[in-house]
C-alpha positions in Angstrom: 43.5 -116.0 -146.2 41.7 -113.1 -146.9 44.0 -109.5 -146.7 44.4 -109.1 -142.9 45.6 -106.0 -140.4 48.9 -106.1 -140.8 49.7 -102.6 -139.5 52.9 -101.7 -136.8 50.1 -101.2 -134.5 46.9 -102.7 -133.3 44.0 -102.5 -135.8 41.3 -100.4 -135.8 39.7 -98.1 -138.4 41.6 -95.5 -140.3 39.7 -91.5 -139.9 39.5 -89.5 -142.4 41.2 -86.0 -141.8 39.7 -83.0 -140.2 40.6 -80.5 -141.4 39.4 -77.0 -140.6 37.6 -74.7 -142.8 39.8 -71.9 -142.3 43.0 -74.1 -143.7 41.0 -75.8 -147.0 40.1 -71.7 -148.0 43.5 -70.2 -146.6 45.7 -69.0 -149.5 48.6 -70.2 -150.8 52.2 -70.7 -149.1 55.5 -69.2 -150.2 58.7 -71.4 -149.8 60.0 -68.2 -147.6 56.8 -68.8 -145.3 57.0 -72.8 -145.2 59.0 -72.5 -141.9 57.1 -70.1 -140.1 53.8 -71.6 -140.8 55.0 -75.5 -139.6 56.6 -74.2 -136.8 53.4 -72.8 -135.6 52.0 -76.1 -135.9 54.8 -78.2 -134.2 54.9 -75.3 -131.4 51.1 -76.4 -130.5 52.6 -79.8 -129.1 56.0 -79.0 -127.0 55.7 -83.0 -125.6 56.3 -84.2 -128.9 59.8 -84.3 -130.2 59.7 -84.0 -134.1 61.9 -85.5 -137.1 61.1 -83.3 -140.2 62.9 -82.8 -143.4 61.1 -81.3 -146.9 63.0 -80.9 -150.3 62.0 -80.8 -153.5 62.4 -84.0 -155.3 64.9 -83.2 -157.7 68.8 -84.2 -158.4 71.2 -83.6 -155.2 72.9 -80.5 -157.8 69.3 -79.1 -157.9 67.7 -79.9 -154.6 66.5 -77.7 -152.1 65.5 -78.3 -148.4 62.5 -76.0 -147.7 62.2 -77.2 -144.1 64.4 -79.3 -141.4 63.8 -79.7 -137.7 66.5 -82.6 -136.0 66.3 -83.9 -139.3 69.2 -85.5 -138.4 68.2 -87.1 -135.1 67.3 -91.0 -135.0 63.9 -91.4 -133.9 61.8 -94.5 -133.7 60.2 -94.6 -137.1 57.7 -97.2 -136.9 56.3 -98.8 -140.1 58.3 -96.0 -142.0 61.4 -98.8 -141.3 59.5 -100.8 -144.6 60.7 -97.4 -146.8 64.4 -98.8 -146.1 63.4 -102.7 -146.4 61.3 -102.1 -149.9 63.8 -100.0 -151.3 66.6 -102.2 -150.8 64.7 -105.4 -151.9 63.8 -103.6 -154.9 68.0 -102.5 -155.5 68.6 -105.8 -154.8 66.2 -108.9 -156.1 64.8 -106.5 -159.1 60.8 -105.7 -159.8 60.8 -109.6 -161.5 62.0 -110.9 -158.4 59.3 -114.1 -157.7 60.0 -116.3 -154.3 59.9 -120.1 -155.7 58.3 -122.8 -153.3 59.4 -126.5 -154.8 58.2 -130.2 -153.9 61.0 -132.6 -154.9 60.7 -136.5 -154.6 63.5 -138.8 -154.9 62.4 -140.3 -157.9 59.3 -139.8 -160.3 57.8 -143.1 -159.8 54.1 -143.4 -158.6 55.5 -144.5 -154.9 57.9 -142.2 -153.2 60.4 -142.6 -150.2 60.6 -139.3 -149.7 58.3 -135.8 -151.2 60.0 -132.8 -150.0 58.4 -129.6 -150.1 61.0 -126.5 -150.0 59.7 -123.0 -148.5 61.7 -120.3 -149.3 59.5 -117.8 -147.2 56.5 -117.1 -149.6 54.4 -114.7 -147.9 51.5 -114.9 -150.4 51.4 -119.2 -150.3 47.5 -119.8 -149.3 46.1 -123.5 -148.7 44.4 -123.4 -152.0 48.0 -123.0 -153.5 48.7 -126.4 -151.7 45.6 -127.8 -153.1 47.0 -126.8 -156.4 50.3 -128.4 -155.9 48.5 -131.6 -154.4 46.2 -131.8 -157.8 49.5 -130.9 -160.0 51.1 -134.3 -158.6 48.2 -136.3 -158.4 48.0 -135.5 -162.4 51.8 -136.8 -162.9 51.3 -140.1 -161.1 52.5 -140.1 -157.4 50.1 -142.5 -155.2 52.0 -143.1 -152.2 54.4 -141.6 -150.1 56.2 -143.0 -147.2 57.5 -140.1 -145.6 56.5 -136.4 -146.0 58.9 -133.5 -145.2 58.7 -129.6 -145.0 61.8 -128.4 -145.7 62.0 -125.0 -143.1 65.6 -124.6 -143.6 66.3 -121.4 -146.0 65.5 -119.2 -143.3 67.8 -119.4 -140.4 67.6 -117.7 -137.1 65.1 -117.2 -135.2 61.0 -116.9 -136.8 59.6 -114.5 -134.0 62.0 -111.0 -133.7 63.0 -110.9 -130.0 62.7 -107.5 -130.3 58.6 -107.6 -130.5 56.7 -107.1 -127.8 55.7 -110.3 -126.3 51.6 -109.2 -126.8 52.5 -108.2 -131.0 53.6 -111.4 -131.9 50.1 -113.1 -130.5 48.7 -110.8 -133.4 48.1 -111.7 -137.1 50.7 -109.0 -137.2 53.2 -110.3 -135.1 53.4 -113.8 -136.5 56.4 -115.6 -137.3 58.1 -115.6 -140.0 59.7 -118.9 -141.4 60.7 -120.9 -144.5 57.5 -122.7 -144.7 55.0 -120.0 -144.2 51.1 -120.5 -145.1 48.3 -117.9 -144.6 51.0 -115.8 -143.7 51.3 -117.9 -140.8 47.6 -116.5 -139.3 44.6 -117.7 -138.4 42.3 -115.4 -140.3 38.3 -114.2 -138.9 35.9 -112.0 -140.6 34.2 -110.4 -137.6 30.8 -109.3 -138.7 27.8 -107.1 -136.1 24.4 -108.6 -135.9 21.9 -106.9 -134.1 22.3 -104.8 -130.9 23.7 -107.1 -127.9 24.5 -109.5 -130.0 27.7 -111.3 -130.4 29.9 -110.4 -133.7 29.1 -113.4 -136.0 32.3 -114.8 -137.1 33.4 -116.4 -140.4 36.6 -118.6 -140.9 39.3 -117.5 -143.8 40.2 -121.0 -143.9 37.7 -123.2 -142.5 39.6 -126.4 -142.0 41.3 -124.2 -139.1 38.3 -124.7 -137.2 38.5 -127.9 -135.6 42.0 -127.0 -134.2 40.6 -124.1 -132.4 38.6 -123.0 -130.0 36.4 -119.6 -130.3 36.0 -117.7 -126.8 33.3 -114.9 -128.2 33.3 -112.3 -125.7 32.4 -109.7 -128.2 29.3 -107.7 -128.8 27.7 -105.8 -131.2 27.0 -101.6 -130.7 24.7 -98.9 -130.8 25.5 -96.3 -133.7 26.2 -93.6 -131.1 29.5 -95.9 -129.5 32.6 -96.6 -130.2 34.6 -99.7 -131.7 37.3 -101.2 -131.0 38.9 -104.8 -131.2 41.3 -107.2 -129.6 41.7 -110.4 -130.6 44.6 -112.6 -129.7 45.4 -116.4 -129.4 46.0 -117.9 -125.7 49.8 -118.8 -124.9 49.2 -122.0 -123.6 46.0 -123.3 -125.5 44.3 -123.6 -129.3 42.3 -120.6 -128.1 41.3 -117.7 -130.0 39.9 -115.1 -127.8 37.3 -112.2 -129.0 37.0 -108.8 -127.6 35.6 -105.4 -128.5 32.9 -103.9 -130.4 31.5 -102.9 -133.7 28.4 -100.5 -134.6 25.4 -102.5 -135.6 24.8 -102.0 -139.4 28.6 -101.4 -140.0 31.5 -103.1 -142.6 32.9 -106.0 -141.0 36.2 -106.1 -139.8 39.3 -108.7 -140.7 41.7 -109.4 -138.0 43.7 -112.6 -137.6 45.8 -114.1 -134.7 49.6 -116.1 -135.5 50.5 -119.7 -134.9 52.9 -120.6 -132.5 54.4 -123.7 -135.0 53.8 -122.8 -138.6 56.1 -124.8 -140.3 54.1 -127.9 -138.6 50.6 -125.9 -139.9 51.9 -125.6 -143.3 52.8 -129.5 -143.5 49.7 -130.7 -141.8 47.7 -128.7 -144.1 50.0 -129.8 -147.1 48.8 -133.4 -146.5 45.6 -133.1 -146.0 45.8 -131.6 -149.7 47.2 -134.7 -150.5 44.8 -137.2 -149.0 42.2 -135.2 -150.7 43.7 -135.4 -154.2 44.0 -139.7 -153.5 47.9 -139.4 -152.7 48.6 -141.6 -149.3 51.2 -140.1 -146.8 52.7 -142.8 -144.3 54.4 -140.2 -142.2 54.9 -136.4 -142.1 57.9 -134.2 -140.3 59.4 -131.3 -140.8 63.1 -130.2 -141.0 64.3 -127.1 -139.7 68.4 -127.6 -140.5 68.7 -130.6 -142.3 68.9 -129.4 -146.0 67.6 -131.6 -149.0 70.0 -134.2 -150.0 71.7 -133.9 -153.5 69.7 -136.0 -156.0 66.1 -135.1 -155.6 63.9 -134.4 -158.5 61.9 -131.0 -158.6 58.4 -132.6 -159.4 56.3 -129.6 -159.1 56.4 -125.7 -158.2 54.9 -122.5 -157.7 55.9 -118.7 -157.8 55.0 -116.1 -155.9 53.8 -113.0 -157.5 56.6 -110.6 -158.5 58.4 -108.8 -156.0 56.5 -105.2 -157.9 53.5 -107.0 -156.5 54.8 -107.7 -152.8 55.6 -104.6 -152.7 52.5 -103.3 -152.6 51.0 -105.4 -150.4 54.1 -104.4 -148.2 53.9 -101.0 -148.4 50.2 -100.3 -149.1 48.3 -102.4 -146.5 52.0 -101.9 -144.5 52.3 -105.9 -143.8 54.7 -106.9 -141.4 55.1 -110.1 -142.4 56.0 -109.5 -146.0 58.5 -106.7 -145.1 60.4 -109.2 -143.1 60.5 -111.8 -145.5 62.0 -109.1 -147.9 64.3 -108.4 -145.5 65.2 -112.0 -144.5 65.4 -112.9 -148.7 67.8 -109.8 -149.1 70.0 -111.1 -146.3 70.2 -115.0 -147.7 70.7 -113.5 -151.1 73.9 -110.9 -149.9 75.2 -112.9 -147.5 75.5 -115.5 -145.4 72.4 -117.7 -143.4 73.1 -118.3 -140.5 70.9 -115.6 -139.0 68.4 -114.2 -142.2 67.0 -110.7 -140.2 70.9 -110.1 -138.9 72.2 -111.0 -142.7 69.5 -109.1 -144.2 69.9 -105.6 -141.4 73.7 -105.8 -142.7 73.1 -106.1 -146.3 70.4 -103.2 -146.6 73.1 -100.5 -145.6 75.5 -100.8 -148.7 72.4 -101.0 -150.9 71.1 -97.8 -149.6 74.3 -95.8 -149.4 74.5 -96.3 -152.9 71.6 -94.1 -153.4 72.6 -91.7 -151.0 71.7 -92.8 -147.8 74.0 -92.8 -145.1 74.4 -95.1 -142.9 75.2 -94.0 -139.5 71.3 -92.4 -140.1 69.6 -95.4 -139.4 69.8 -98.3 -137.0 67.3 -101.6 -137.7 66.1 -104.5 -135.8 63.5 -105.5 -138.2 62.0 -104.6 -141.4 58.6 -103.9 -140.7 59.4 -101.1 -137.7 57.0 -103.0 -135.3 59.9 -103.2 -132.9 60.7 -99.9 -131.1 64.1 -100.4 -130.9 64.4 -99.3 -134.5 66.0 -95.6 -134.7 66.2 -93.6 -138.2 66.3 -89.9 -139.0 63.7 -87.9 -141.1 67.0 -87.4 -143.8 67.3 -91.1 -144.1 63.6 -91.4 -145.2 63.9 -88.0 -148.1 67.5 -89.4 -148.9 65.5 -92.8 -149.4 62.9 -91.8 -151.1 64.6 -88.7 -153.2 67.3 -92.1 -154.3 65.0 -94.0 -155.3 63.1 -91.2 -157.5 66.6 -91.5 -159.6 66.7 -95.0 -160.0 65.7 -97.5 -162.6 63.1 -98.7 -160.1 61.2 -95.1 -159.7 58.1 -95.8 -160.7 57.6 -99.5 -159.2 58.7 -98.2 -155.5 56.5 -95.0 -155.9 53.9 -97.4 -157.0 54.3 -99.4 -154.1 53.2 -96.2 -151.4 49.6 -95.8 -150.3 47.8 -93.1 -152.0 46.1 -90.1 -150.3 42.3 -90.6 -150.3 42.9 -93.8 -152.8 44.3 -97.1 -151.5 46.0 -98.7 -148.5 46.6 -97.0 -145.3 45.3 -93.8 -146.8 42.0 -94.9 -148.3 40.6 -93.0 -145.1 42.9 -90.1 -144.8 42.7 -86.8 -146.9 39.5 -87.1 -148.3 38.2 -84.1 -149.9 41.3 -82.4 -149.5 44.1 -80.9 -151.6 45.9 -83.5 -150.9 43.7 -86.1 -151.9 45.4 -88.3 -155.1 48.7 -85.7 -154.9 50.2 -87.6 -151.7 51.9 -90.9 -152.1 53.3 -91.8 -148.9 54.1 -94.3 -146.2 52.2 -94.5 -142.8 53.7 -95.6 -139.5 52.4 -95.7 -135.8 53.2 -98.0 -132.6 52.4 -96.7 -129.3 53.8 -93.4 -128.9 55.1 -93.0 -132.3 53.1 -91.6 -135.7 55.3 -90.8 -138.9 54.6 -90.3 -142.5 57.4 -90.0 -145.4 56.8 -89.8 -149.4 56.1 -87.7 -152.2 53.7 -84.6 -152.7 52.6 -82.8 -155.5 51.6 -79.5 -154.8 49.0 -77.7 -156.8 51.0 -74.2 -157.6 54.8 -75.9 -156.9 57.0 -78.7 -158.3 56.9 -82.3 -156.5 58.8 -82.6 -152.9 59.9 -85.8 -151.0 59.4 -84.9 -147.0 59.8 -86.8 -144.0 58.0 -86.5 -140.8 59.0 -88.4 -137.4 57.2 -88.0 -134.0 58.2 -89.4 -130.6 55.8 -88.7 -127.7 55.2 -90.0 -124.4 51.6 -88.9 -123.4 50.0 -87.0 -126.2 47.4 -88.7 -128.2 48.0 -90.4 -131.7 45.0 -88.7 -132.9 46.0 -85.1 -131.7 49.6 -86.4 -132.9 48.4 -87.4 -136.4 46.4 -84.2 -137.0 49.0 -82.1 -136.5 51.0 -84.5 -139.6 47.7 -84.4 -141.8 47.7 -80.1 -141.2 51.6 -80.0 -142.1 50.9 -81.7 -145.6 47.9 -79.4 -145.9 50.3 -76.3 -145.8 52.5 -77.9 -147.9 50.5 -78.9 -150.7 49.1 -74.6 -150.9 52.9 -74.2 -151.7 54.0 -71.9 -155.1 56.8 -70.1 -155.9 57.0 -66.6 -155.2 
């Protein structure tokens, strides 16, 4: 499947900034005047309660902390919760980390009882991987199999987090997440305008989805002068994909996806289908959920994930969901027990983070995406987070992993043409009535800082929200010492 919106929030198109003239020309900032000139911004919105801590990124003996407001009060955080999940999967697993998916037979003759395929949660597995795996087997000799099982039992507990919202986990975003994941358990569109009044063509990631569903197009394609916006969702009760919103005529098209409600079912469906096609017979397919292999099978084929450096970014860059809670599932299995992966891996994540520096009574998690709003953290969590991890062995692969201002992921859009532009590495986060952003900055005329900033608001727009964050990083990158 092609990359998909994966954002704590419902897609749309990123902005770029705004920024005023006056700000790009105004001169530049003392430490001294830091406070006085983000207070003036923050005082512009009194219904918005603010999280905000900036230090310079430095040793604790050395560190200063140039600005804090409640940095200390737990806040919903949004998709800032992956900073935690990321960092401790990185502590824990190691840049080299790779997530295995195995097919096991109970023999290597040509017919088989039993050909098992083992998910251990790999996010990045794509049907063309199980084509692969199909071919590698046809190549060592297996014809015939009598019975076909996907193995869904490394991940225990429940797939979909209770604490989504019921309309989320309809989303590409809000899929389940499960042993035997494939597509990252989405049905993936490419949503393209025609002319005027038209319809938005769409075009199939995987098109041997489409005879299993059923397009209802209620879409249409804009004028230049209005707005866009999408909402596309499956139906609870029917194999129904339904289409709504908007896109300019003449504009980029848009990828959006919707989950499965039975994905470990999808995966092995689509599994032997890859089979039939590469002249192996399957008598009968079923899938296992707590039944664990029996001792004695033979690992016939595999395939590894890329390394966890890589899923990093994909987590953190294009701030996937999905990924971040397979991280934070694999931590949990891999600390502790499995009975429940997302309670194992929540409880495993704090001693991992206290030992670089992060306390914590800071931070309370549900998930590790931050799509649930039950999540609470503090803006001295994040800089504590992110000011550890600067010290570690891992420094440059979890920088690595952040979007970067102008550049890539959730900031491709944001900061272009400004000072900050290439000199912010950060992570984005926004559900519905919360915006955040926390990384590093490198100022032109001042040493590199690691700042947190949290907002909570009832009524005020995310835009007028999000402008205020994009004009507090402005003033900080005109920062010098004087």
């Amino acid at each position: 499947m092609s990359p998909i919106p994966a954002i704590a929030q419902s897609p749309s198109k990123p902005s770029s900034t705004v920024v005023p003239t006056q700000l790009l020309a105004a001169s530049s900032v003392c430490a001294s005047q830091l406070p006085i000139d983000i207070n003036r911004v923050i005082s512009r919105l009194p219904a918005v309660r603010w999280g905000v801590q900036v230090q310079t990124l430095s040793p604790p003996a050395t560190r200063r902390t140039l600005y804090a407001r409640n940095a200390t009060t737990l806040l919903a955080p949004a998709s800032n919760n992956k900073l935690f999940t990321t960092a401790a999967a990185l502590q824990k697993l190691g840049a080299t980390y790779r997530i295995r998916t195995s097919v096991t037979g109970d023999s290597t003759n040509s017919t088989l009882a039993t050909l098992r395929i083992i998910g251990r949660g790999d996010p990045s597995l794509k049907t063309s991987h199980l084509n692969l795996l199909a071919q590698r087997l046809s190549q060592k000799g297996i014809r015939q199999v009598a019975l076909l099982v996907g193995d869904d039992t490394y991940f225990r507990g429940a797939a979909t987090n209770p604490n989504w919202d019921a309309d989320d986990t309809l989303q590409g975003y809000g899929a389940p997440v499960n042993s035997l994941m494939l597509n990252q358990n989405g049905i993936g569109l490419t949503l393209f305008p025609q002319n005027v009044g038209q319809p938005l063509r769409v075009q199939w990631d995987d098109p041997t989805d489409t005879p299993d569903w059923r397009l209802n197009n209620q879409s249409v394609t804009v004028s230049a002068s209005q707005g866009e916006s999408l909402d596309v969702a499956r139906d609870r009760t029917q194999p129904v994909i339904n289409i709504e919103g908007q896109l300019r005529a003449g504009s980029a098209s848009e990828l959006v996806a919707t989950s499965i409600s039975n994905p470990g079912n999808y995966l092995i469906q689509k599994f032997r289908n890859a089979l039939t096609q590469a002249k192996i017979t399957v008598t009968q397919a079923t899938v296992v959920k707590t039944t664990p292999a029996p001792a004695g099978e033979v690992e016939l084929v595999s395939l590894d994930s890329p390394t966890l450096a890589d899923l990093l970014k994909e987590t953190n860059q294009e701030s996937n969901n999905i990924y971040a809670e397979v991280l934070l599932k694999t931590v949990g299995i891999q600390s502790l027990d499995n009975l429940d992966a997302t309670a194992s891996g929540i409880t495993a994540i704090k001693p991992i983070l206290f030992a670089v520096g992060v306390p914590p009574m800071q931070y309370t998690m549900v998930d590790g995406s931050g799509l649930a709003d039950k999540n609470r953290a503090s803006a001295e969590a994040f800089t504590k987070t992110l000011q550890g991890m600067a010290q570690s062995p891992n420094a440059q692969v979890f920088r690595a992993s952040l979007p970067v201002a102008g550049v890539s992921g959730t900031l491709k859009n944001r900061f272009r043409g400004t000072a900050a532009q290439g000199r912010l590495q950060a992570k984005t986060g926004t559900i519905s009535g919360v915006t955040s952003l926390s990384g590093y900055l490198t100022p032109l005329n001042y040493p590199p800082i690691a700042f947190s900033i949290l907002t909570n608001y009832p009524s005020t727009s995310t835009a007028t929200v999000r402008s205020a964050i994009d004009e507090i990083v402005l003033i900080m990158t005109r920062l010098r010492s004087c």
